[in-house]
Each structure stands twice: as structure tokens, then as C-alpha cells.
C-alpha positions as CSV (number, residue, x, y, z in Angstrom):
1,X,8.3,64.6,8.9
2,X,5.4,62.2,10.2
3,X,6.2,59.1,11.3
4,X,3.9,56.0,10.7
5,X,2.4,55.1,13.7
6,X,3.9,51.5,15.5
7,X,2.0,48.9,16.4
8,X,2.3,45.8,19.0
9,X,0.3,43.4,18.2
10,X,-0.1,40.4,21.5
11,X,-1.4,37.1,21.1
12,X,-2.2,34.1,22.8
13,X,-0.9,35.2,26.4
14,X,-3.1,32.5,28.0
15,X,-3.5,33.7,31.4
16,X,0.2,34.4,31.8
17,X,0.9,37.1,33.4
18,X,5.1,37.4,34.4
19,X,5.3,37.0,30.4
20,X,2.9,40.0,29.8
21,X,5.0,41.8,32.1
22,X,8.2,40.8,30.4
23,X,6.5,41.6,26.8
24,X,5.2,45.0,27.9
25,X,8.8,46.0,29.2
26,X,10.3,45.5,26.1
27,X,7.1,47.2,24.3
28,X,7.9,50.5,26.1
29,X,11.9,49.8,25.3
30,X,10.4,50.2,21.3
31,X,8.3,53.3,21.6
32,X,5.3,51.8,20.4
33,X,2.0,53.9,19.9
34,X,-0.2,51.6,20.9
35,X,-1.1,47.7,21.4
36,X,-3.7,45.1,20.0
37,X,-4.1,42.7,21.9
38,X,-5.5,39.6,19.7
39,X,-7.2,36.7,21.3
40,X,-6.6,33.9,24.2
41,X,-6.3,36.1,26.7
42,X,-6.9,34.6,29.8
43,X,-7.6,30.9,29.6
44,X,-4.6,28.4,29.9
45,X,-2.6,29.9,32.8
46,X,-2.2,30.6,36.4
47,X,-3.2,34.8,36.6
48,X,-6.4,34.9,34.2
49,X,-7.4,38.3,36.7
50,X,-3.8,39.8,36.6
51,X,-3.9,39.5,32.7
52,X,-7.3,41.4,32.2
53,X,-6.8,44.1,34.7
54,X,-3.5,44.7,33.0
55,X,-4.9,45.2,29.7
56,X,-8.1,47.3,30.9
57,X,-5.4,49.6,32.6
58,X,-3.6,50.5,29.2
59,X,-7.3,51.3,28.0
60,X,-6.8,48.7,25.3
61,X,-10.5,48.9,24.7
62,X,-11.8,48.4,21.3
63,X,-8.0,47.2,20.7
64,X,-8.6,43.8,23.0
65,X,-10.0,41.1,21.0
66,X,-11.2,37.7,22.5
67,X,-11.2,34.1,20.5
68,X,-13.3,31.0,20.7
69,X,-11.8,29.8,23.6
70,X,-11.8,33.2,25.8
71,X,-15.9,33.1,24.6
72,X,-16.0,29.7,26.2
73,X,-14.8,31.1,29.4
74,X,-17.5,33.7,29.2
75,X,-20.5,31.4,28.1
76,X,-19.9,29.1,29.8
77,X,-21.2,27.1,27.0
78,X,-18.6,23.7,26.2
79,X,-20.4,21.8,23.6
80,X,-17.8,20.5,21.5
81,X,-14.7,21.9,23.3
82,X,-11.8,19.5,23.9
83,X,-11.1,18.4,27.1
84,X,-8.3,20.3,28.5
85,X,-9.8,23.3,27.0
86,X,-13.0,22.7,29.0
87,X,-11.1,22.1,31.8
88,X,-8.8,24.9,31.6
89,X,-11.6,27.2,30.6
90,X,-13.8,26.3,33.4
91,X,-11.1,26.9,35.8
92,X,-10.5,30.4,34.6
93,X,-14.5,31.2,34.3
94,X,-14.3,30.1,38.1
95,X,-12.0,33.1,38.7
96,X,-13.2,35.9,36.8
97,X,-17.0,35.3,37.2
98,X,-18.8,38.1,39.0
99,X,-19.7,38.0,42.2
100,X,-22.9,39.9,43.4
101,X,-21.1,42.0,46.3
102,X,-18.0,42.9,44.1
103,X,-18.1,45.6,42.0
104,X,-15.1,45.2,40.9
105,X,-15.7,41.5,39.3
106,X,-18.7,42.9,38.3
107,X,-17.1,45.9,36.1
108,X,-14.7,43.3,34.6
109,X,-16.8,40.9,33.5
110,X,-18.9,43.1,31.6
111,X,-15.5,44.8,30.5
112,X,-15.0,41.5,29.0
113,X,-18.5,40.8,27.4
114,X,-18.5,43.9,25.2
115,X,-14.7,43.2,23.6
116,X,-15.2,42.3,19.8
117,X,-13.6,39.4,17.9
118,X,-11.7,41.2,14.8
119,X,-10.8,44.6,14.4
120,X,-9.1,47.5,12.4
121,X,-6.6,49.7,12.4
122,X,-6.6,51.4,9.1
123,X,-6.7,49.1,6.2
124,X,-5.2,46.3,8.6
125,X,-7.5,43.9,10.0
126,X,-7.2,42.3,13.2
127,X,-8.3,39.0,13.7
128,X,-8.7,37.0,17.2
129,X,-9.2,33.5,15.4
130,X,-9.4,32.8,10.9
131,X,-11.8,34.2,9.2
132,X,-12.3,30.6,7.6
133,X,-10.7,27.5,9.5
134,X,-7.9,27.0,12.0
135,X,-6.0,25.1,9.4
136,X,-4.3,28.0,8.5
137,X,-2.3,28.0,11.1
138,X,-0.5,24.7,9.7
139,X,-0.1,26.8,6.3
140,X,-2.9,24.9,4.2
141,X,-3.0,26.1,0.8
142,X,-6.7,26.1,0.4
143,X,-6.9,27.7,3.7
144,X,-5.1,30.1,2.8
145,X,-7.0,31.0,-0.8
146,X,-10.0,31.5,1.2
147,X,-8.6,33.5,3.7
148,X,-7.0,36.0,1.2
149,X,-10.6,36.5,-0.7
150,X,-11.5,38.1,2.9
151,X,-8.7,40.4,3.4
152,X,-8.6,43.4,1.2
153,X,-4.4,44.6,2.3
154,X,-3.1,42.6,5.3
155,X,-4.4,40.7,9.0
156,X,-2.8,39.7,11.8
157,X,-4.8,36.8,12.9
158,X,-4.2,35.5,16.5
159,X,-4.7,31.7,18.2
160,X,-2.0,30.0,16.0
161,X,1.0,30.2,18.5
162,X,3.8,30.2,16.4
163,X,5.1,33.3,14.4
164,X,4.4,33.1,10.8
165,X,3.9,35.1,7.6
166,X,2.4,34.4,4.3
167,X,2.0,36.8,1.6
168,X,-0.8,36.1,-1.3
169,X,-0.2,33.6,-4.2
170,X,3.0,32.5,-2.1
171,X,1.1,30.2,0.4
172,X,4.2,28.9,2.3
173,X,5.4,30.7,5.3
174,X,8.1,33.3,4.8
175,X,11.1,33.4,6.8
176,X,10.3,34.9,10.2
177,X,13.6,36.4,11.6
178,X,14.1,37.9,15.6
179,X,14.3,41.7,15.3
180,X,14.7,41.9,11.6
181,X,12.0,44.0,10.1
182,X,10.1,42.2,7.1
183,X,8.8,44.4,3.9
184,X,5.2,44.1,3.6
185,X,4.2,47.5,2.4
186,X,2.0,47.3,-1.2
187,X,1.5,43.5,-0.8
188,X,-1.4,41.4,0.6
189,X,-0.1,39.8,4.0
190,X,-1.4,37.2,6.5
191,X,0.6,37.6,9.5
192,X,1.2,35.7,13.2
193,X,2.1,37.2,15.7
194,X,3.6,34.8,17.7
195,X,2.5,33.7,21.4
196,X,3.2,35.9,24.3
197,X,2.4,33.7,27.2
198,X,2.5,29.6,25.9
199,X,4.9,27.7,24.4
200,X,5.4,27.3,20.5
201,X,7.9,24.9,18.6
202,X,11.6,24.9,20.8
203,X,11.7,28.1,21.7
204,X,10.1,29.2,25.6
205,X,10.7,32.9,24.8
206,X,7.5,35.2,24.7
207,X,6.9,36.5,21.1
208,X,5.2,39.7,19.6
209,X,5.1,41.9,16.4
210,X,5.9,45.8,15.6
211,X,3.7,46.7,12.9
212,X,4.6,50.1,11.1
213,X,2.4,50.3,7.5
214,X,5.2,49.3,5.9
215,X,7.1,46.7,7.7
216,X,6.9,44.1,10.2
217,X,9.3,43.2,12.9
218,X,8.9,40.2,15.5
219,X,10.3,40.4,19.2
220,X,11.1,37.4,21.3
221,X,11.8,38.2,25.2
222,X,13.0,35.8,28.0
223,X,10.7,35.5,30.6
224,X,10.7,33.1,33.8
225,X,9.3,30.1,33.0
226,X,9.9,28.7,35.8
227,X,7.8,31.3,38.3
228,X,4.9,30.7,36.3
229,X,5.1,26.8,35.8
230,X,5.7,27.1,40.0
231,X,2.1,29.7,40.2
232,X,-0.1,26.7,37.9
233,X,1.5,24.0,41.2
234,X,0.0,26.3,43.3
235,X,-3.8,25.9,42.2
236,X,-5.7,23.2,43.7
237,X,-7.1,22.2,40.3
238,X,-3.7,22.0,38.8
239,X,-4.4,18.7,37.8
240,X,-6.4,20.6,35.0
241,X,-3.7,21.9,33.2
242,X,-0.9,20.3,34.9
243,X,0.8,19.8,31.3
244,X,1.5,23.6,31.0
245,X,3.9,23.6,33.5
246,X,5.6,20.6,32.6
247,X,5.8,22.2,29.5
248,X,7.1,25.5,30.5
249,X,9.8,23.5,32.3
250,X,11.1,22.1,29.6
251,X,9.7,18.4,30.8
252,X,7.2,17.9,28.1
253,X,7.0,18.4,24.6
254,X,5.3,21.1,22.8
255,X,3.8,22.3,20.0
256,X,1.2,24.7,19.0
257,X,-2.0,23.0,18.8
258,X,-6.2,24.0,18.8
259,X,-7.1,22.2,21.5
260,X,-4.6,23.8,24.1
261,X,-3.2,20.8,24.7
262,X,0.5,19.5,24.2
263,X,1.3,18.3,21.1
264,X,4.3,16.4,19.2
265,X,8.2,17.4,19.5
């Protein structure tokens, strides 16, 4: 009998790296067969070095996707961006830059600068930001439409924090239940993921989804907050993206939001 191949698909882990490690754990706990890793990466946290070594070790390769904001980082180039993304993405350029006698940085950097921004996996696509505009992540109708005229069976499209799923013609987010597969098999699907290593909505537990051809399942794992909101204290630029650890410690509201800053309760 062949078995469909499982997928993890990881989003938005934002420089985070004690939830990476509490999301991989549980990946190997599901017997996965691989890992797509889909977009903010390494901007918005305290380990942006940590995450990317992490993922180059599992030889993610053409299976790492970066978004807008992980471009910024690389660019350099902040026309336009919001403050605290600027901020936080300068920060995390400062630390992964190369440097001329370290081969190392220099290997990972350019490591970086050939990843793609969408993917495949079969007749799946993987998407590091919307194909149109970031409204979808707020479930827009006409979003949406357009969206679906781009996707010929199914994308998981990363960036938009909180888990979601919307099938075609439906438009309204489908009810996305902890560890209870969902049937998408035959049907035209536009799926979240969930965010790995930030905050989205109530709930501070690290999120992921198992992807199988046939069904999807979403994972949530505790992780300490706590550690990490204690590693952003520790940088001297904190004052940067301070917020994110009053966030993570449950001291200021939260909600998933473009800009990467905190939003409304």
C-alpha cells in the first residue's frame, strides 16, 4: 500500500527560535516526510541566526520560502515599510549581514538570496505572501475571487498569522479545529497555516499544518514564552520591538496584523 506523502507546512516563525524547536519536536512526534517552510522567517524576534541555520540544516532548500518582510531584511531597501517593521528588519539585517572574514555569514547570506517566494509540491502551491493583496488574510470576498482564479487545486499561503481555511465559492473561513484533520481532497482550498513563532488572536501556542493530499490537520504546541520574551530584553536595541515581548507575556494585546506591529484585543 503507498502512503501519501505528509507534509509540515511553518509559517511566520519571526526569528523565534525556542518555538521552532518546540514545533519541530512535535513534527518528528508526526512522522512527517518533509517541511515547507513559508515566509517571515527571521525578522521580528530575538534568534534571526539560530532560525536560519536550523532550517539550512534540515536541507529545506527549494522548500524555504521568504516574504516581503524577510526581502526587506535582505535589501535593505525600506521605502514604504512601517515603522516597527523597519526597525525590526534592520535589526535582524544587522545580524545576519555578511562579514568579509566570515565564511560562515558569508555562505548564509547567499543561502538566503537564492530562496524563492512560492513554490510547489505537486499540484499544491506554496505561497510566502497572496498572490493578490494581504487582505485576504482578513477573509475579503473579492480577495478571495481573485486569489482562486490563480490557484489551479489548493495553496498554503503564509504571512497571515492566524490559522484559517477557505474553500472556493464559500469565501468565509471554515472551522479550523486543533488536531482534527479537515477534508480537502477534490476541492479548491486556500489554506493558513498558522504562526509558528508570533502571537495570533488569544492563543500563545505555536501553530502548524500536516498536509497529506487529502486532508489537512493543524497542530498547536506550548512553547516558553517567557524565555524568548526574556532573549528580545537582552538586545540593546530592544526598544525596537520591545512590544513583542510584552506581547509574548501576556501584557499587551495582540493580533495578527501586516505591519508586525500589535494590534487590537
Amino acid at each position: 500500500m503507498i502512503h501519501p506523502m505528509r507534509i509540515a507546512i511553518l509559517a511566520d516563525i519571526c526569528a523565534n527560535e525556542i518555538a521552532l524547536d518546540a514545533v519541530l519536536a512535535r513534527v518528528a512526534e508526526l512522522h512527517v516526510d518533509t517541511c515547507w517552510f513559508i515566509g517571515d522567517l527571521f525578522c521580528g524576534g530575538p534568534d534571526p541566526i539560530a532560525v536560519v541555520d536550523q532550517i539550512r540544516a534540515l536541507n529545506a532548500g527549494e522548500q524555504c520560502l521568504l516574504n516581503g518582510l524577510d526581502a526587506w531584511v535582505l535589501s535593505g531597501n525600506m521605502f514604504g515599510v512601517s515603522f516597527g517593521s523597519r526597525e525590526c528588519a534592520l535589526w535582524s539585517r544587522s545580524q545576519l549581514r555578511p562579514r568579509i572574514w566570515d565564511r560562515v555569514s558569508r555562505l548564509r547570506w547567499r543561502w538566503l538570496c537564492e530562496r524563492a517566494f512560492q513554490g510547489r509540491n505537486g499540484d499544491c502551491r506554496m505561497l510566502a505572501h497572496t498572490l493578490v493583496t494581504p487582505n485576504l488574510g482578513m477573509g475579503d470576498a473579492d480577495s478571495l475571487a481573485q486569489e482562486f482564479a490563480l490557484v489551479e487545486h489548493g495553496a498554503f499561503v503564509g504571512t497571515c498569522g492566524h490559522p484559517a481555511l477557505y474553500f472556493e465559492k464559500s469565501f468565509s473561513s471554515n472551522d479550523v479545529v486543533e488536531d482534527t484533520p479537515v477534508r480537502i481532497k477534490g476541492r479548491r482550498f486556500l489554506a493558513h497555516p498558522g504562526s509558528v513563532g508570533r502571537l495570533s488572536g488569544r492563543d500563545p501556542r505555536a501553530c502548524f499544518a500536516v498536509y497529506d493530499g487529502e486532508n489537512i490537520t493543524w497542530h498547536r504546541v506550548s512553547y516558553d514564552t517567557r524565555e524568548t520574551a526574556r532573549r528580545i530584553r537582552l538586545i540593546p536595541e530592544r526598544w525596537k520591538f520591545g512590544w513583542m515581548a510584552e506581547a509574548l507575556e501576556g501584557r499587551a494585546p495582540w493580533s495578527a496584523r501586516d505591519d508586525g506591529q500589535p494590534g487590537e484585543p
